[in-house]
Chimera marker file (.cmm) of the C-alpha trace (Angstrom):
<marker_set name="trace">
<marker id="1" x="2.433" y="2.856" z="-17.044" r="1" g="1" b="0" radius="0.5"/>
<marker id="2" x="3.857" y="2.975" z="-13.277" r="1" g="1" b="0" radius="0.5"/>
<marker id="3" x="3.849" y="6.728" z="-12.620" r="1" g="1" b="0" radius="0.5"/>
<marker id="4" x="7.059" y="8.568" z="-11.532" r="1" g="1" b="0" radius="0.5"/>
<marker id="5" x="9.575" y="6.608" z="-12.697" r="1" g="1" b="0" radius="0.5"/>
<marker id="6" x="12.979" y="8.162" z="-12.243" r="1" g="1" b="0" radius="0.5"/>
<marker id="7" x="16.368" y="6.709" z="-13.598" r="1" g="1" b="0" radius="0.5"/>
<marker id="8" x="19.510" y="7.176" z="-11.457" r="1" g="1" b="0" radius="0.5"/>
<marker id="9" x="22.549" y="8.626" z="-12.081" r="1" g="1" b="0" radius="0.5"/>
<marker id="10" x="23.728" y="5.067" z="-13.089" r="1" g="1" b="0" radius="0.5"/>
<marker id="11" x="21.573" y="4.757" z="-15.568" r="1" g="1" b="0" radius="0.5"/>
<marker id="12" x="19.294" y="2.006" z="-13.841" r="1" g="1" b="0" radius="0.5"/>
<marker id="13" x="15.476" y="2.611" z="-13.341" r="1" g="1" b="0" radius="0.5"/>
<marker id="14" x="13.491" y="2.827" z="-10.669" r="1" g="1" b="0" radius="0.5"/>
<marker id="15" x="11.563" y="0.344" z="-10.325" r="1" g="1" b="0" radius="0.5"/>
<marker id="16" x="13.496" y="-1.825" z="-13.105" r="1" g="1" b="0" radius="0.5"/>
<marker id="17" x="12.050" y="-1.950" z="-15.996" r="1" g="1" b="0" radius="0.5"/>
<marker id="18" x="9.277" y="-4.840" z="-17.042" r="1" g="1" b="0" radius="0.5"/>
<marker id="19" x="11.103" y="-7.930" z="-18.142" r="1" g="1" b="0" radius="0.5"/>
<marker id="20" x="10.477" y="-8.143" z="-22.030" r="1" g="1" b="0" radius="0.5"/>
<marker id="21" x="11.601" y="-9.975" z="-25.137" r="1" g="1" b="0" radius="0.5"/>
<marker id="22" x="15.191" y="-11.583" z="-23.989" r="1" g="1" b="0" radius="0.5"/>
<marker id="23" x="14.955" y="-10.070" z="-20.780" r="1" g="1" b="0" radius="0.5"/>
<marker id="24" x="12.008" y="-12.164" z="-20.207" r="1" g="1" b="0" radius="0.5"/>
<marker id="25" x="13.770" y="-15.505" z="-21.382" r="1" g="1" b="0" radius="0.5"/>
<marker id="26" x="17.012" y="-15.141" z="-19.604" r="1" g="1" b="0" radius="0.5"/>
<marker id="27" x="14.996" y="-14.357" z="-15.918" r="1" g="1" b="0" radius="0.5"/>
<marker id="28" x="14.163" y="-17.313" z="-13.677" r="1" g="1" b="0" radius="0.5"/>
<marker id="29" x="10.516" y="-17.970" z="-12.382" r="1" g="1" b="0" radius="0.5"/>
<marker id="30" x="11.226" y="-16.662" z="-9.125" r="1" g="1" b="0" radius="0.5"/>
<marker id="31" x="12.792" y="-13.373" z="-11.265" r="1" g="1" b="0" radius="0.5"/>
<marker id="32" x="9.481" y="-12.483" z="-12.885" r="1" g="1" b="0" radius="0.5"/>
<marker id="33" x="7.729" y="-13.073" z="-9.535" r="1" g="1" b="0" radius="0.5"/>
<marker id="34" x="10.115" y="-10.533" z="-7.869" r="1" g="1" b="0" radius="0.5"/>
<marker id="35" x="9.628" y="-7.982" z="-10.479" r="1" g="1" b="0" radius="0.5"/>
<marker id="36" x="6.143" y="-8.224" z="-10.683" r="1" g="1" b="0" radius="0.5"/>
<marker id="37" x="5.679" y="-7.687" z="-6.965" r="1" g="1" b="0" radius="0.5"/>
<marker id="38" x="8.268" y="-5.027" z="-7.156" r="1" g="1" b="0" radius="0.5"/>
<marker id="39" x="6.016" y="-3.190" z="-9.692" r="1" g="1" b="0" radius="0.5"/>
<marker id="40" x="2.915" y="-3.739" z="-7.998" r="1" g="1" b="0" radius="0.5"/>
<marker id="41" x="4.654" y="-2.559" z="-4.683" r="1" g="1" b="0" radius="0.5"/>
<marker id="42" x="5.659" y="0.402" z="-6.968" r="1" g="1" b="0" radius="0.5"/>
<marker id="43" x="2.108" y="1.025" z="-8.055" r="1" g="1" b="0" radius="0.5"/>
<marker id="44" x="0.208" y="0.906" z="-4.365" r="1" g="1" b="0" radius="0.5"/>
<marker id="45" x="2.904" y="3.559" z="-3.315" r="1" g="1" b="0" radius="0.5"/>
<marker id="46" x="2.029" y="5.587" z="-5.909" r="1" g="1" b="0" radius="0.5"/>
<marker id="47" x="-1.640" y="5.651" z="-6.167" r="1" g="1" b="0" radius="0.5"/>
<marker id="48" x="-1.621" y="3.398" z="-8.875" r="1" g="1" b="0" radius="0.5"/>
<marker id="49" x="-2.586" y="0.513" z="-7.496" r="1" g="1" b="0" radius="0.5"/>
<marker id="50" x="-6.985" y="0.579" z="-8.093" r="1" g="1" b="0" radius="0.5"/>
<marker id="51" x="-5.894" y="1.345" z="-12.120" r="1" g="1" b="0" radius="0.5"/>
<marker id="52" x="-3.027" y="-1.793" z="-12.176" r="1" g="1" b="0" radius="0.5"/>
<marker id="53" x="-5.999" y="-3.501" z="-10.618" r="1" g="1" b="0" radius="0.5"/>
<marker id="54" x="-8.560" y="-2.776" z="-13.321" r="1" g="1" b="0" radius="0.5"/>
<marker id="55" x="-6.064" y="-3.739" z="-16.261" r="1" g="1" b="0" radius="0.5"/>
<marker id="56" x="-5.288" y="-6.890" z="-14.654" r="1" g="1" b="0" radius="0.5"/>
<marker id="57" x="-8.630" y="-8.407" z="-13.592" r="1" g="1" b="0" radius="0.5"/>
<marker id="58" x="-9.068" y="-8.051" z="-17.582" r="1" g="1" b="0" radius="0.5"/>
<marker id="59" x="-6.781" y="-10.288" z="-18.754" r="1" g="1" b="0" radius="0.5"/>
<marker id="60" x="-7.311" y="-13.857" z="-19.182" r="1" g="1" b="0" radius="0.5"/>
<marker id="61" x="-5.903" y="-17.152" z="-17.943" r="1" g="1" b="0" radius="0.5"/>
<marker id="62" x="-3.483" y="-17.132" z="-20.642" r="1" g="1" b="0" radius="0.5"/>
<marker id="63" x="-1.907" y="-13.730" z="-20.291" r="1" g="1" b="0" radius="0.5"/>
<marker id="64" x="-0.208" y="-15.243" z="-17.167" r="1" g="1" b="0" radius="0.5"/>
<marker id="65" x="2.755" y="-16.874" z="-16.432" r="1" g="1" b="0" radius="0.5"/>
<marker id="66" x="2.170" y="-19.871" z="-14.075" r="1" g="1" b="0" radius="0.5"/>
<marker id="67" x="5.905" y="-21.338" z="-12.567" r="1" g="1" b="0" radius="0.5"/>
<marker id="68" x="5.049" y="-25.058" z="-13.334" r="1" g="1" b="0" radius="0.5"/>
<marker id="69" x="5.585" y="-23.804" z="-17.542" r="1" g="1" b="0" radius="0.5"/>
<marker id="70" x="9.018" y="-22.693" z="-16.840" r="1" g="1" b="0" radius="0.5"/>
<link id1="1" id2="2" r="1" g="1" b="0" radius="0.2"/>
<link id1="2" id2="3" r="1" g="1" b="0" radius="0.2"/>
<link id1="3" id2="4" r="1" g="1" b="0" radius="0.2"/>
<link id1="4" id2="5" r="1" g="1" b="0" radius="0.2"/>
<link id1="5" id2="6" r="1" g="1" b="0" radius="0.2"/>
<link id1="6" id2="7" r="1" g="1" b="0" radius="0.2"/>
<link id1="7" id2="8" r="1" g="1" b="0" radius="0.2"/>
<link id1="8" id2="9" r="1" g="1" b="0" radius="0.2"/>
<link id1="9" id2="10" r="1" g="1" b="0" radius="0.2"/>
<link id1="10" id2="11" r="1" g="1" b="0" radius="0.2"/>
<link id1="11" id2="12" r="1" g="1" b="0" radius="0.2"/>
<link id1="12" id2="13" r="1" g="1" b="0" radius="0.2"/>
<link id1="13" id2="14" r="1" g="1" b="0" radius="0.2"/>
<link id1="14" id2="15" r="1" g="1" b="0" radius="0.2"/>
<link id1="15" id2="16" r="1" g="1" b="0" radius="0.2"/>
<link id1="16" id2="17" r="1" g="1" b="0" radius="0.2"/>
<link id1="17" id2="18" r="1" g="1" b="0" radius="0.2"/>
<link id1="18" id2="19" r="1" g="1" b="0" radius="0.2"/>
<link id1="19" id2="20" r="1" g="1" b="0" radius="0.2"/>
<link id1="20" id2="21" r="1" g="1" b="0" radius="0.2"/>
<link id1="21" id2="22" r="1" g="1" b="0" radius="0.2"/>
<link id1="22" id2="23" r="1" g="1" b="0" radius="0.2"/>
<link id1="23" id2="24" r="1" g="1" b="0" radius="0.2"/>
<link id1="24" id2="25" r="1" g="1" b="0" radius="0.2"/>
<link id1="25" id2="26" r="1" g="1" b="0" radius="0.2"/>
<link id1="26" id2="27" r="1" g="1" b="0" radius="0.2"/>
<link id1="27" id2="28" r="1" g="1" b="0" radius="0.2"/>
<link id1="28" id2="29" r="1" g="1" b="0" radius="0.2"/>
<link id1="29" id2="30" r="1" g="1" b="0" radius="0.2"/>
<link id1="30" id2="31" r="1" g="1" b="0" radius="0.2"/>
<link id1="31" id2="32" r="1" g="1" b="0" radius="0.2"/>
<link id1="32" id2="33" r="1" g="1" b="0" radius="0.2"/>
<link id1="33" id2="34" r="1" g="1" b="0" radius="0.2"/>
<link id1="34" id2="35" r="1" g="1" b="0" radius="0.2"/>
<link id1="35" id2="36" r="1" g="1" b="0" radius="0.2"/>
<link id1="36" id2="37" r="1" g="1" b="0" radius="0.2"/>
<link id1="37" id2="38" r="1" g="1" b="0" radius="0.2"/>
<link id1="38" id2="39" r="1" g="1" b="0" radius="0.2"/>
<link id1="39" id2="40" r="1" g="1" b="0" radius="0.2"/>
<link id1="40" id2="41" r="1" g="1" b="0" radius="0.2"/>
<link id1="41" id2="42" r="1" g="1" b="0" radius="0.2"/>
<link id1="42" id2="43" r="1" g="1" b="0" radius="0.2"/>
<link id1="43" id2="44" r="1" g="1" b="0" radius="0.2"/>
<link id1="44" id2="45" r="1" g="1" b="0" radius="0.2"/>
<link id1="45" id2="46" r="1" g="1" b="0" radius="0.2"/>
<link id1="46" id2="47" r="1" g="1" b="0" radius="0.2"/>
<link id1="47" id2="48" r="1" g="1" b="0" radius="0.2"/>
<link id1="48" id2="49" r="1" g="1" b="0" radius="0.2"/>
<link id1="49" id2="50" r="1" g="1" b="0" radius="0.2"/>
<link id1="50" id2="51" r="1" g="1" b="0" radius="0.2"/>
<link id1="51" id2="52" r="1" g="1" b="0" radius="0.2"/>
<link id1="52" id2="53" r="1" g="1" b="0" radius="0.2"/>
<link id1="53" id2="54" r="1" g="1" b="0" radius="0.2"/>
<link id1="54" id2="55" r="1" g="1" b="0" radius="0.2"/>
<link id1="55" id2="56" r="1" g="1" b="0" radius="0.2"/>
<link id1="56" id2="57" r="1" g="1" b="0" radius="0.2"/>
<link id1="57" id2="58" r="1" g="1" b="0" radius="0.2"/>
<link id1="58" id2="59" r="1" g="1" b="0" radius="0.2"/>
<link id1="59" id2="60" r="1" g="1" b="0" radius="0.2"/>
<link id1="60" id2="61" r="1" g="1" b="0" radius="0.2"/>
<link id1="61" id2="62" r="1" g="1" b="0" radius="0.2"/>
<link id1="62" id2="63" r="1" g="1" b="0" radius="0.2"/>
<link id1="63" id2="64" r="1" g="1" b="0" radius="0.2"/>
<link id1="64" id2="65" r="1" g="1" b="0" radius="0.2"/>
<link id1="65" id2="66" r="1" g="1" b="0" radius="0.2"/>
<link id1="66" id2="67" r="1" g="1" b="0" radius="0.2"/>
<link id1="67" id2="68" r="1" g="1" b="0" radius="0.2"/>
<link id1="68" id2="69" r="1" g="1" b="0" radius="0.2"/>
<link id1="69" id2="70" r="1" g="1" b="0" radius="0.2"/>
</marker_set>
Protein backbone atom coordinates (compact mmCIF):
# COMPACT_ATOMS: atom_id res chain seq x y z
CA UNK A 1 0.00 0.00 0.00
CA UNK A 2 3.05 2.47 0.91
CA UNK A 3 3.25 4.58 -2.26
CA UNK A 4 6.53 4.86 -4.26
CA UNK A 5 8.24 2.04 -3.46
CA UNK A 6 11.40 1.61 -5.47
CA UNK A 7 13.77 -1.52 -5.39
CA UNK A 8 17.53 -0.94 -5.76
CA UNK A 9 19.86 -2.12 -7.98
CA UNK A 10 20.52 -4.92 -5.37
CA UNK A 11 17.45 -6.13 -5.49
CA UNK A 12 16.35 -4.93 -1.87
CA UNK A 13 13.23 -2.66 -1.38
CA UNK A 14 12.76 0.42 -0.18
CA UNK A 15 11.30 0.47 2.62
CA UNK A 16 11.73 -3.49 3.17
CA UNK A 17 9.08 -5.25 2.58
CA UNK A 18 6.23 -6.13 5.45
CA UNK A 19 7.40 -9.08 7.45
CA UNK A 20 4.99 -12.02 6.40
CA UNK A 21 4.55 -15.76 6.71
CA UNK A 22 8.29 -17.04 7.77
CA UNK A 23 9.58 -13.73 7.59
CA UNK A 24 7.33 -12.90 10.36
CA UNK A 25 8.41 -15.99 12.58
CA UNK A 26 12.09 -15.78 12.15
CA UNK A 27 12.06 -11.64 13.20
CA UNK A 28 12.49 -10.73 16.87
CA UNK A 29 9.93 -8.42 18.74
CA UNK A 30 12.07 -5.56 18.56
CA UNK A 31 12.33 -6.56 14.46
CA UNK A 32 8.62 -6.08 13.82
CA UNK A 33 8.70 -2.90 15.94
CA UNK A 34 11.52 -1.51 13.69
CA UNK A 35 9.77 -2.33 10.56
CA UNK A 36 6.62 -1.11 11.48
CA UNK A 37 7.98 2.29 12.42
CA UNK A 38 10.08 2.16 9.36
CA UNK A 39 6.84 1.85 7.30
CA UNK A 40 4.94 4.29 9.09
CA UNK A 41 8.02 6.71 8.81
CA UNK A 42 7.72 5.69 5.09
CA UNK A 43 4.07 6.59 4.93
CA UNK A 44 4.17 10.30 6.78
CA UNK A 45 6.96 11.12 4.14
CA UNK A 46 4.89 10.26 1.57
CA UNK A 47 1.55 11.63 2.25
CA UNK A 48 0.34 8.50 3.32
CA UNK A 49 0.23 8.81 6.65
CA UNK A 50 -3.92 10.22 7.36
CA UNK A 51 -4.91 6.85 4.99
CA UNK A 52 -2.33 4.27 7.17
CA UNK A 53 -4.14 6.07 9.94
CA UNK A 54 -7.70 5.29 8.90
CA UNK A 55 -6.89 1.46 8.17
CA UNK A 56 -5.35 1.10 11.42
CA UNK A 57 -7.73 2.74 13.93
CA UNK A 58 -10.03 -0.13 12.28
CA UNK A 59 -8.52 -2.98 13.38
CA UNK A 60 -9.09 -4.60 16.59
CA UNK A 61 -7.16 -5.58 19.70
CA UNK A 62 -6.33 -8.76 18.18
CA UNK A 63 -4.88 -7.72 14.87
CA UNK A 64 -1.85 -6.57 16.97
CA UNK A 65 1.15 -7.92 18.05
CA UNK A 66 1.85 -7.04 21.74
CA UNK A 67 5.89 -8.02 22.77
CA UNK A 68 4.88 -9.84 26.06
CA UNK A 69 3.30 -12.92 23.31
CA UNK A 70 6.62 -13.34 21.78
Amino acid sequence: MLKNRKQNPKGEWEPPLPLLMSAWTSTSANEKQSRFIEHLKWAHKEGQINVIYTIIKRWSESNWFHQSEF
